[in-house]
KETOR-618760 format. One record per residue (C-alpha): z, x, y; residue in one letter; residue number from 1. Coordinates in steps of 0.25 Angstrom, whole numbers, plus 5000, padded with zeros to 4 digits. Each point is the difference from the previous one (the first is absolute). Example, Ala and Ser with C-alpha at 12.3 -4.5 7.8 and 13.67 -1.06 7.14 Angstrom:
# KETOR-618760
+------+------+------+----+-----+
!    w !    u !    v ! aa !   i !
+------+------+------+----+-----+
! 5031 ! 5049 ! 4982 !  A !   1 !
! 4998 ! 5006 ! 5014 !  S !   2 !
+------+------+------+----+-----+
This chain:
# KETOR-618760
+------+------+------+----+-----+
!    w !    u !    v ! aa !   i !
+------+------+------+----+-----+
! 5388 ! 5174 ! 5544 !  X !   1 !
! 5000 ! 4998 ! 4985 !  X !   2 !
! 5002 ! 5015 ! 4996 !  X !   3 !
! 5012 ! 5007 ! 5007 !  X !   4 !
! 4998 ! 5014 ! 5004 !  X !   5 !
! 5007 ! 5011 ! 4997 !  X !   6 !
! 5001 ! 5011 ! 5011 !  X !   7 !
! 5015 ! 5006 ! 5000 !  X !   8 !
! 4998 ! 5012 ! 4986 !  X !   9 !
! 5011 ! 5008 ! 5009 !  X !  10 !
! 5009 ! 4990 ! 4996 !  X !  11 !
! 4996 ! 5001 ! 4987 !  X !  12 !
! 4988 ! 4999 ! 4990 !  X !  13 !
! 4995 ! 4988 ! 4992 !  X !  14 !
! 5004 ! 5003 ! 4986 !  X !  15 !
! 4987 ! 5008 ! 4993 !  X !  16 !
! 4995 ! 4989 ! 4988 !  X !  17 !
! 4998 ! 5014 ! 4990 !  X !  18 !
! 5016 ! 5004 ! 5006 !  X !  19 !
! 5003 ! 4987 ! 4996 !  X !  20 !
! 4994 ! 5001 ! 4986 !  X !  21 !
! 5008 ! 5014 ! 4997 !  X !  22 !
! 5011 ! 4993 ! 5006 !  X !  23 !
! 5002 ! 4989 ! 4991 !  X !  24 !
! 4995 ! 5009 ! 4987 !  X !  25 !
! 5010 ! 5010 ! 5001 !  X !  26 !
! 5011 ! 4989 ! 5001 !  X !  27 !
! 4998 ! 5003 ! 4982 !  X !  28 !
! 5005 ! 5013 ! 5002 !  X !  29 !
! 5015 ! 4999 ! 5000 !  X !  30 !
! 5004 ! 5012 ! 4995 !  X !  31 !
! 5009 ! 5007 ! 5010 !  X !  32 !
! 4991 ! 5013 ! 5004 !  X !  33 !
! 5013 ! 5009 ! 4997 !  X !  34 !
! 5001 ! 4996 ! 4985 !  X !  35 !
! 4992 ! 5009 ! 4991 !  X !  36 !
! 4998 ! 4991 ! 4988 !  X !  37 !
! 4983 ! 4993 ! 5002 !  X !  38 !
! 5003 ! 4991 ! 5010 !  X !  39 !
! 5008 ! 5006 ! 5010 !  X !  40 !
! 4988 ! 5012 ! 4998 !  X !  41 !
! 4991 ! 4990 ! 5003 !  X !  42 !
! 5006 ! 4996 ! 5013 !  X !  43 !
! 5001 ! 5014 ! 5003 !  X !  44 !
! 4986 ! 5002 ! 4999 !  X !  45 !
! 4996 ! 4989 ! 5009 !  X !  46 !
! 5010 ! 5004 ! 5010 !  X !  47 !
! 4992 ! 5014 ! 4998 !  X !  48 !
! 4987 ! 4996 ! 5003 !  X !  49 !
! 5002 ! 4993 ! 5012 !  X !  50 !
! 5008 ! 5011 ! 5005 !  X !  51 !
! 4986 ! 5007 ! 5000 !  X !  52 !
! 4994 ! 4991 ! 5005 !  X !  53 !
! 5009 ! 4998 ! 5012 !  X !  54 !
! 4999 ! 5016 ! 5001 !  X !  55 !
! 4985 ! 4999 ! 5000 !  X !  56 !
! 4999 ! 4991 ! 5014 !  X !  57 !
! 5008 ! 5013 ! 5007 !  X !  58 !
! 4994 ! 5011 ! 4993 !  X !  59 !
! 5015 ! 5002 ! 4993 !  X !  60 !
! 5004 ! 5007 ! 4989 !  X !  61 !
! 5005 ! 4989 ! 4990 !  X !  62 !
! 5015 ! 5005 ! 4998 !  X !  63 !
! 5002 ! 5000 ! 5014 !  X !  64 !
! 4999 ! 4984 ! 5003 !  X !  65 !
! 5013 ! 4993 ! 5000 !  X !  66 !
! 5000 ! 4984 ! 4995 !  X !  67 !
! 5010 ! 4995 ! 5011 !  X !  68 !
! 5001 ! 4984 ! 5004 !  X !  69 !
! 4990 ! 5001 ! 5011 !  X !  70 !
! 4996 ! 5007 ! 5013 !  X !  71 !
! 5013 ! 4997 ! 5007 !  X !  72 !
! 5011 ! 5008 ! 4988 !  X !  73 !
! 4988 ! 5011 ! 5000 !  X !  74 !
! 5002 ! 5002 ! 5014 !  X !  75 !
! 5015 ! 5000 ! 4998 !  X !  76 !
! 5000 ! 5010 ! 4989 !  X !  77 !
! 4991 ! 5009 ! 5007 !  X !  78 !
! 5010 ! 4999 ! 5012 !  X !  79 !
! 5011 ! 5003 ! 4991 !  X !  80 !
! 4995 ! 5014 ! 4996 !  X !  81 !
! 5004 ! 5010 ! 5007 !  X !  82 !
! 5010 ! 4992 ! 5010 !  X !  83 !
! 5015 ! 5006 ! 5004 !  X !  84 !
! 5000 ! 5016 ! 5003 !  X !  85 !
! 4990 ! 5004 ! 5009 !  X !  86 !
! 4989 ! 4992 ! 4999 !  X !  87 !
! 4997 ! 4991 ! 5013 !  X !  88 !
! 4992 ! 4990 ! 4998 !  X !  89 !
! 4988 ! 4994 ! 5009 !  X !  90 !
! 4989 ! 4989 ! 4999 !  X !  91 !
! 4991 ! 4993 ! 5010 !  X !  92 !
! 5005 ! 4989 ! 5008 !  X !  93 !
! 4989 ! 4991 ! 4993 !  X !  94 !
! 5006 ! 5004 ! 4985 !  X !  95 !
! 5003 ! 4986 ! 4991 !  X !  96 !
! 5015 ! 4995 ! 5002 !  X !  97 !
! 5002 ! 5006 ! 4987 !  X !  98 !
! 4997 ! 5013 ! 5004 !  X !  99 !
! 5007 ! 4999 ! 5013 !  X ! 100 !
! 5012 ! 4997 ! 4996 !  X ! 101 !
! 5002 ! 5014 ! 4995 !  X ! 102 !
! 5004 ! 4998 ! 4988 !  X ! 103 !
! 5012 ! 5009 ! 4996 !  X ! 104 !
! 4999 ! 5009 ! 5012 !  X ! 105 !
! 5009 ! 4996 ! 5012 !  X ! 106 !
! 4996 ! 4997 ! 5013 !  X ! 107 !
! 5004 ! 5012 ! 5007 !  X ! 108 !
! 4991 ! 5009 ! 4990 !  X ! 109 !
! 4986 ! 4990 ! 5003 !  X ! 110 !
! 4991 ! 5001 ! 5011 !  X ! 111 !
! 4989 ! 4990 ! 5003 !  X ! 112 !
! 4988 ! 5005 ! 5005 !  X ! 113 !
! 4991 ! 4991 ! 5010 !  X ! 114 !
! 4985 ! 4995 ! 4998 !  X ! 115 !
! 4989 ! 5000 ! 5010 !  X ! 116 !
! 4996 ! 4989 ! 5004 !  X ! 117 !
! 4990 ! 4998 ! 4989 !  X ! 118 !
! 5013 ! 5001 ! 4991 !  X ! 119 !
! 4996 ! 5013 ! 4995 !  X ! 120 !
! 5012 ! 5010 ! 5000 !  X ! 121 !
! 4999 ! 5011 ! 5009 !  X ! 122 !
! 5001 ! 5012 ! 4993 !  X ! 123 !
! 5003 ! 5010 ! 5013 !  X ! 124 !
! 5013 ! 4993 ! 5001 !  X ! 125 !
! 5004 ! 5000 ! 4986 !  X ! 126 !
! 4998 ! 5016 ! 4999 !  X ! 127 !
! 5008 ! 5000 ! 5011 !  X ! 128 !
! 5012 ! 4994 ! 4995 !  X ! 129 !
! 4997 ! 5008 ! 4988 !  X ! 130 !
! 5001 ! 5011 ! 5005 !  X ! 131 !
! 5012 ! 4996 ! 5008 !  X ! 132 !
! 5008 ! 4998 ! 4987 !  X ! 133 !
! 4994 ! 5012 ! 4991 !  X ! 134 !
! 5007 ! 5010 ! 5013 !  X ! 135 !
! 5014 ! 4990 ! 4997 !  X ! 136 !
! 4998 ! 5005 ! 4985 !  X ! 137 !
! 4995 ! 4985 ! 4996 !  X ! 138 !
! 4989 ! 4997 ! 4989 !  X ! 139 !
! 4991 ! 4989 ! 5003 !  X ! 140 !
! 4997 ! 4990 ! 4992 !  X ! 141 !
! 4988 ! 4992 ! 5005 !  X ! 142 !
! 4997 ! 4986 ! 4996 !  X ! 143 !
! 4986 ! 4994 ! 5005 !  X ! 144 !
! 4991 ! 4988 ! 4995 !  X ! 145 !
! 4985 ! 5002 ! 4995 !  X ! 146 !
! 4996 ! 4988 ! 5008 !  X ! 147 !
! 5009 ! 4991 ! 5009 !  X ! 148 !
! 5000 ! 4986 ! 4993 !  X ! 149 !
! 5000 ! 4991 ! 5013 !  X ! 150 !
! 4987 ! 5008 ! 5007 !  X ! 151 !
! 4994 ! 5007 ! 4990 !  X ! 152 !
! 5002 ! 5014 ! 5009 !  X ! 153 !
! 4998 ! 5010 ! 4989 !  X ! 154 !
! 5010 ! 5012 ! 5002 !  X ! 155 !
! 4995 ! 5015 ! 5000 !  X ! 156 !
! 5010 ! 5004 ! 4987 !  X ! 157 !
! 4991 ! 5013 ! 4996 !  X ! 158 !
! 5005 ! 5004 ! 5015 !  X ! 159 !
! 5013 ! 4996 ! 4999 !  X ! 160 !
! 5001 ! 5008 ! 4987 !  X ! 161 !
! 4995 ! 5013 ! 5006 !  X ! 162 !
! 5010 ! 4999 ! 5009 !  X ! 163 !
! 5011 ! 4995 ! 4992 !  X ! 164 !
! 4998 ! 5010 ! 4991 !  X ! 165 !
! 5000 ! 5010 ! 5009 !  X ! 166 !
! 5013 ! 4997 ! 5005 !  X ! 167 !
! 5006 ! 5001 ! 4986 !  X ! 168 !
! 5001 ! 4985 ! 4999 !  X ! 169 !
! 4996 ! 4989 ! 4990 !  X ! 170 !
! 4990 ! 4990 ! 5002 !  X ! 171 !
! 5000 ! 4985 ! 4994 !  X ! 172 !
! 4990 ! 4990 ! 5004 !  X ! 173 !
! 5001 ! 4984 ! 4998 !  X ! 174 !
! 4984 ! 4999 ! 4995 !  X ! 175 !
! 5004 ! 4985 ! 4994 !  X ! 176 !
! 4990 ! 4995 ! 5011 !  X ! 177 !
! 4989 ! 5011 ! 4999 !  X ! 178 !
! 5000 ! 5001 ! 4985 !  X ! 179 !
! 4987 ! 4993 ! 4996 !  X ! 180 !
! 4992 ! 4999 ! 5014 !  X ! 181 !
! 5000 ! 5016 ! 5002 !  X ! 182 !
! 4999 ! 5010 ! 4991 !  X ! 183 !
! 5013 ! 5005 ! 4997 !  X ! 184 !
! 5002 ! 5015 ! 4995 !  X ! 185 !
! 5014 ! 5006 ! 4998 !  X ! 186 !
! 4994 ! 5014 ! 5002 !  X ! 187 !
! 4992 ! 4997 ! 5013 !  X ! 188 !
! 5012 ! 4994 ! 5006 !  X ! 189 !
! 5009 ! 5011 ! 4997 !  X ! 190 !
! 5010 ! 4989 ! 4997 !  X ! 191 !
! 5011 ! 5002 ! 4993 !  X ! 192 !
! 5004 ! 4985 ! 4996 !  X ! 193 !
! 4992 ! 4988 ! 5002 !  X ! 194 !
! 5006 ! 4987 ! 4998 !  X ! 195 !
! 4990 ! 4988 ! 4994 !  X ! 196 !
! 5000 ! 4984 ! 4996 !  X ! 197 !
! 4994 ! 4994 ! 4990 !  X ! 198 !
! 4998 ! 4987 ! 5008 !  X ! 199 !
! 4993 ! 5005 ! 5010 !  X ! 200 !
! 4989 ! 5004 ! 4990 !  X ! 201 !
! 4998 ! 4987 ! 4993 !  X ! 202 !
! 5013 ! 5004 ! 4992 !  X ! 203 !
! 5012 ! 4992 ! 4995 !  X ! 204 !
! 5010 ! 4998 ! 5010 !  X ! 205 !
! 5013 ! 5008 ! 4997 !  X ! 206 !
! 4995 ! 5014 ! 4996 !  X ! 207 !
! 4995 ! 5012 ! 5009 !  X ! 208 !
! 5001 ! 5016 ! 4999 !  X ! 209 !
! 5005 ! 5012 ! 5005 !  X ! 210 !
! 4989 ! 5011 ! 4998 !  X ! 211 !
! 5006 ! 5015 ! 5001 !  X ! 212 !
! 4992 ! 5011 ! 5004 !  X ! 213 !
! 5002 ! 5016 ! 5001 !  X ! 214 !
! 5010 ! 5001 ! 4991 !  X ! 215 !
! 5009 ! 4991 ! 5009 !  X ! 216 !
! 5012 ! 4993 ! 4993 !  X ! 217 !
! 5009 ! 4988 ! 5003 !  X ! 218 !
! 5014 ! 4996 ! 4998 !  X ! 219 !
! 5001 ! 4986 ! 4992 !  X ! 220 !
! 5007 ! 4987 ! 5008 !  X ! 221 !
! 5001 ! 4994 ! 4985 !  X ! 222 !
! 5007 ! 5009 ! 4991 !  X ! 223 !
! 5003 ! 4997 ! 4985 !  X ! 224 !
! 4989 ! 5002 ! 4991 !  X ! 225 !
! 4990 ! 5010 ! 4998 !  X ! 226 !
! 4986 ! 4991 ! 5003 !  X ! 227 !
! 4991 ! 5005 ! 5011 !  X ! 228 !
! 5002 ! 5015 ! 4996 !  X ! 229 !
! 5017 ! 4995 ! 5005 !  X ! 230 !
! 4994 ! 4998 ! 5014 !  X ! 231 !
! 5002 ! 4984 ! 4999 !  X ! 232 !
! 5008 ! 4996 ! 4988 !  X ! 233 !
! 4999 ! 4987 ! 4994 !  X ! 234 !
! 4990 ! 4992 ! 4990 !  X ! 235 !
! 4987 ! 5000 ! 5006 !  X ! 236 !
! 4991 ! 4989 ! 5003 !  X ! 237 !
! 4989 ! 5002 ! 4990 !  X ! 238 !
! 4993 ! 4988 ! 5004 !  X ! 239 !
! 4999 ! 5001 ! 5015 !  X ! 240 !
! 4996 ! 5017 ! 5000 !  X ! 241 !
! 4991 ! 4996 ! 4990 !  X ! 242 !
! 4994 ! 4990 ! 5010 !  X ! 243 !
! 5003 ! 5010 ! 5010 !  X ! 244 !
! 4990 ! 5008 ! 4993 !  X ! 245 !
! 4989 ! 4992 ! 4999 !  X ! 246 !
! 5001 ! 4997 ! 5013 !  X ! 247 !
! 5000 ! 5014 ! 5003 !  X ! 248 !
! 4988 ! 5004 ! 4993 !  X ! 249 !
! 4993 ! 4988 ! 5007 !  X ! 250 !
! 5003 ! 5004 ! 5012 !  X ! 251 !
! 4997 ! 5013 ! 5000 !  X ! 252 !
! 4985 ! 4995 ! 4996 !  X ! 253 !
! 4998 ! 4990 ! 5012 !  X ! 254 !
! 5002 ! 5011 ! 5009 !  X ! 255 !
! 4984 ! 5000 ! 5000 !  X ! 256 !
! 5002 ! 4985 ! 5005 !  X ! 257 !
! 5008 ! 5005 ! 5011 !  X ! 258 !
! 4988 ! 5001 ! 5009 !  X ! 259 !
! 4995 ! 4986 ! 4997 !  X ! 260 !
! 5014 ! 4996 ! 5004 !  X ! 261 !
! 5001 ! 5006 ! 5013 !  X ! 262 !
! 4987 ! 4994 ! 5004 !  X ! 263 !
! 5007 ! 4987 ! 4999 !  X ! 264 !
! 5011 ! 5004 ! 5008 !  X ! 265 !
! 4991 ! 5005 ! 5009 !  X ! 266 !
! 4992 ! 4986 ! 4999 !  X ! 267 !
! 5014 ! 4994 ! 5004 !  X ! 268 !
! 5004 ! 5007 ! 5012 !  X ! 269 !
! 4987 ! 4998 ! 5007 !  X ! 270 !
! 5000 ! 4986 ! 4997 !  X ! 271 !
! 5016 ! 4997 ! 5004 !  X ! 272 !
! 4997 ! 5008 ! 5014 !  X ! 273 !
! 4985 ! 4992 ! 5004 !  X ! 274 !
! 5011 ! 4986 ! 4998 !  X ! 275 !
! 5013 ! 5008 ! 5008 !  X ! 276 !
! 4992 ! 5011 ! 5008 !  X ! 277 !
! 5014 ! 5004 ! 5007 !  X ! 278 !
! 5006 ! 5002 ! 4984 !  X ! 279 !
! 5002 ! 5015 ! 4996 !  X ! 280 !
! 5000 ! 5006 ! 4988 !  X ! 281 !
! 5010 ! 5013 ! 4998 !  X ! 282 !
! 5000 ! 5010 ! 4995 !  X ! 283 !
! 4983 ! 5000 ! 5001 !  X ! 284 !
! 4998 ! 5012 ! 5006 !  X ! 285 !
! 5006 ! 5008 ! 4989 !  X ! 286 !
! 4996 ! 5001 ! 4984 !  X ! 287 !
! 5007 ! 4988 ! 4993 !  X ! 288 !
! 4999 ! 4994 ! 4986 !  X ! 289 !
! 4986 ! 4992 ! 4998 !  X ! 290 !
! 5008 ! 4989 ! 4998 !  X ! 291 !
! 5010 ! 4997 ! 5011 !  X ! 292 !
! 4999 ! 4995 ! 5013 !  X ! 293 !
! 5012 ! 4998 ! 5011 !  X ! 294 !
! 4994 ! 4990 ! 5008 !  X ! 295 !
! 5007 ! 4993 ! 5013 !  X ! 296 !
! 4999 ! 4989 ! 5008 !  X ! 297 !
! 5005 ! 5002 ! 5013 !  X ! 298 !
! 5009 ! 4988 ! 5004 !  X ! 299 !
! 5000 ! 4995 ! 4987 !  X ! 300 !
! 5011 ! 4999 ! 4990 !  X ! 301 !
! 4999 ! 5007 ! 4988 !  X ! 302 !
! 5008 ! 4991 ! 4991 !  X ! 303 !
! 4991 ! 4989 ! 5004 !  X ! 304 !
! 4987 ! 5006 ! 4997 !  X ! 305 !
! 5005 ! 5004 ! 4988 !  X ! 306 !
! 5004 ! 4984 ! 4997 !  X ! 307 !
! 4988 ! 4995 ! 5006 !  X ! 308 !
! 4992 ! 5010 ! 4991 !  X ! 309 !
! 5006 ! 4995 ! 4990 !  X ! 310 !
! 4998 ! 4984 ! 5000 !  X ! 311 !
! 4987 ! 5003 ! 5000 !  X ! 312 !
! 4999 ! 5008 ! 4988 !  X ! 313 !
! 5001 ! 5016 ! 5005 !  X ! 314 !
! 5011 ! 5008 ! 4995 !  X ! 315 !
! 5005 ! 5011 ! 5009 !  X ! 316 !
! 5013 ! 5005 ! 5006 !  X ! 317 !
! 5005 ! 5006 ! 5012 !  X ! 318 !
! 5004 ! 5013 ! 4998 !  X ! 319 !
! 5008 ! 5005 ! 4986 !  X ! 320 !
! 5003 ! 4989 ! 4991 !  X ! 321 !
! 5013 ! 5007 ! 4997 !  X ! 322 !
! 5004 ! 4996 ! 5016 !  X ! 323 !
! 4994 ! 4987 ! 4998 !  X ! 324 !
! 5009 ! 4987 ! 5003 !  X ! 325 !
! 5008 ! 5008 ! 5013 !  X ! 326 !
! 4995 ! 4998 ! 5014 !  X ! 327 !
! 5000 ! 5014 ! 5004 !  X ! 328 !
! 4990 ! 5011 ! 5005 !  X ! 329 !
! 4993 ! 5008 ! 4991 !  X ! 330 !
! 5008 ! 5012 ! 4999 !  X ! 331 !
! 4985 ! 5009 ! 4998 !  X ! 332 !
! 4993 ! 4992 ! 5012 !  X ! 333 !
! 5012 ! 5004 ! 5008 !  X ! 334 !
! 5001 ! 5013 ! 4996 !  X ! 335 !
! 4987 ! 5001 ! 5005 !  X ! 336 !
! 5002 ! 4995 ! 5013 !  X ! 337 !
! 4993 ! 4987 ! 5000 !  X ! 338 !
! 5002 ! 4990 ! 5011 !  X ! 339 !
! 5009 ! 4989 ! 4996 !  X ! 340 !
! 4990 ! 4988 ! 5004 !  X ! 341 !
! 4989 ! 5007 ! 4991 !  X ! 342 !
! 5010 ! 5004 ! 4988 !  X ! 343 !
! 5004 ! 4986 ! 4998 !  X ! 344 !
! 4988 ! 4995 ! 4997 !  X ! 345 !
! 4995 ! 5011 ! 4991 !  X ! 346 !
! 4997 ! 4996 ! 4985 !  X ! 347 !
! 4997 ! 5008 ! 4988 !  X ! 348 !
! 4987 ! 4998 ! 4993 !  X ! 349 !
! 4997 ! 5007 ! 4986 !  X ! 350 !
! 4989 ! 5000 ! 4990 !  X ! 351 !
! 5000 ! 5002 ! 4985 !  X ! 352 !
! 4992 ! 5001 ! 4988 !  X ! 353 !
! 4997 ! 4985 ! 4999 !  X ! 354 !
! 4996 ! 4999 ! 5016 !  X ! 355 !
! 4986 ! 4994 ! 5002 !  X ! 356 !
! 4993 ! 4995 ! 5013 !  X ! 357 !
! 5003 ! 4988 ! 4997 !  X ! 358 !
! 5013 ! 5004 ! 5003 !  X ! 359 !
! 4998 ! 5005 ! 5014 !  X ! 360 !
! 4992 ! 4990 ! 5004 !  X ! 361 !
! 5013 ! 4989 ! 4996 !  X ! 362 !
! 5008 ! 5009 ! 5009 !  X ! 363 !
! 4991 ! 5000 ! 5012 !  X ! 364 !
! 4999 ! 4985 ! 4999 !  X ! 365 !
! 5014 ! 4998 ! 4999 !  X ! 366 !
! 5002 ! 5010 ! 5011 !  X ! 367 !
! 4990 ! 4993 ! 5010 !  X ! 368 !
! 5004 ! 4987 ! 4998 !  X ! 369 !
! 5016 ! 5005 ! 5002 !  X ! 370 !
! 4996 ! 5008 ! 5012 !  X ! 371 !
! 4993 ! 4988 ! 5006 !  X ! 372 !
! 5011 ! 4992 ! 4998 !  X ! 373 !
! 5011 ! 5011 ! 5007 !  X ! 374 !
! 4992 ! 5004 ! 5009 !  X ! 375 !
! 5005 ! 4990 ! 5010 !  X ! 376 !
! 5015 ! 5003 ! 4997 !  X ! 377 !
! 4997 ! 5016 ! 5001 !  X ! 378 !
! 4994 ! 4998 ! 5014 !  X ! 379 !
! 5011 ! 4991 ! 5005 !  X ! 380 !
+------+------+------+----+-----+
């Protein structure tokens, strides 16, 4: 296979050739944005356009985004708000390790809420526990991700709002996996904070926001210096939020792709289950991103379809890139009660902007041929 393929954009997003461009030209601007003199009003002026920009793909307003180093110190400044006093704290059981390691609030004021097995959180329980709390003179504060970034389950987050909101609490949602495959609107969501990376986009790795919304505010983790309306002190990174910008706006543009995209994944999954008819796909029966699948091999290992895929040129991971390298079970197929035979062999597929058939088919090769050879050692 002379081309490789490269199927794993969860992990993170080829870098876009125009990112690359703005990237490399805004290295000239090295005023410090918080000089007033011409150069430092230029940087400020790059750094303030791609602010709206980052804005736009949400439907923000502009002063509300917060530049932060990526989606994992967004999530943790959004977990820092209101934490200590009365506030309790609760995400779903699927939530990114950043998110569930609750930030500044202790474990005795966190509460995780489980997942259906279709990794969708289940909402009865969550207004349970909310309620609970609210009669104990708690606040919630209710972190839940747009879209899991190991199935592609996309959460019901208006919901959650409505609920949360009701309940007097504050909602953040982690959208760094849903931004630029559904149409995000701060609004619509009710959300209070929602946390994005640039990398995900076709970014620069290294930079991400924190989006507020209805009126919410934050406590800053890095204190010292005014920059970020004093909600994240320190020089900013002109170069990557510029990039982080233009990625941004070219996201938000290929949302119209997103349907061409999920035809593909579509093309994949029916493909991977004709050559491993016992396979499963999670999370199927529920609405997911166009451009992941959580396919399994039961029997298999994940770790070698994952190797094997990739000596033959297809590029994917089993689950979260941020767990990779530790023989453990995904903490979101567990949460969702899958079988241990099925969850260890269950990689992670996902499309992007530069995906084309040819793609696909290189994966179903690779897969058939790699299935052919395991079968004999699944069986045993």
């Amino acid at each position: 296979m002379n081309q490789r393929s490269y199927l794993d954009y969860n992990a993170t997003a080829p870098l876009r050739a125009e990112v690359r461009e703005a990237f490399a030209a805004t290295l000239y601007l090295y005023g410090n944005p918080s000089s007033v003199h011409a150069e430092g009003r230029a940087a400020r002026a790059a750094i303030e356009a791609a602010r709206a920009k980052v804005a736009g793909l949400v439907c923000a307003r502009t002063e509300d985004v917060i530049f932060t180093s990526g989606g994992t110190e967004a999530n943790a400044l959004a977990l820092a708000a209101q934490a200590g006093g009365a506030w309790h704290c609760y995400m779903s059981a699927v939530e990114h390790p950043s998110v569930l390691s609750g930030g500044r609030f202790y474990p005795e004021t966190t509460t995780r809420i489980p997942v259906t097995p279709d990794g969708v959180v289940d909402l009865e329980i969550l207004a349970k526990e909310l309620e609970k709390h609210h009669l104990g003179g708690w606040r919630p504060f209710v972190s839940l991700m747009a879209a899991n970034n190991e199935t592609g389950a996309i959460q019901p987050v208006a919901e959650t709002s409505k609920i949360v909101h009701s309940a007097g609490g504050l909602l953040h949602t982690d959208a760094v996996q849903a931004a630029g495959r559904i149409k995000l609107d701060m609004a619509a969501l009710g959300a209070d904070m929602l946390s994005l990376s640039a990398h995900k986009l076709g970014g620069p790795k290294g930079v991400g926001a924190l989006v507020l919304g209805n009126g919410a505010s934050v406590e800053p983790l890095v204190k010292g210096g005014a920059q970020e309306r004093r909600k994240r002190a320190g020089t900013e990174n002109v170069a990557g939020i510029v990039g982080f910008g233009v990625a941004a706006e070219l996201a938000a543009a290929d949302l119209a792709k997103m349907g061409t995209i999920a035809a593909l994944r579509n093309e994949l999954e029916k493909g991977a289950l004709t050559i491993a008819p016992d396979a499963v796909v999670l999370a199927a029966r529920v609405k997911r991103l166009p451009n992941t699948t959580c396919i399994a091999v039961p029997g298999a290992k994940a770790e070698t379809l994952v190797i094997g895929l990739d000596l033959a040129g297809v590029a994917v991971s089993s689950g979260s890139a941020c767990s990779s390298g530790k023989v453990e079970a995904s903490h979101v197929l567990s949460a969702m009660g899958v079988a241990e035979e099925i969850a260890q062999g269950a990689i992670r597929v996902s499309l992007g902007f530069a995906t084309k058939r040819a793609d696909i088919e290189n994966f179903l090769k690779a897969f058939a041929e790699l299935i052919k050879r395991l079968r004999p050692r699944v069986a045993a």
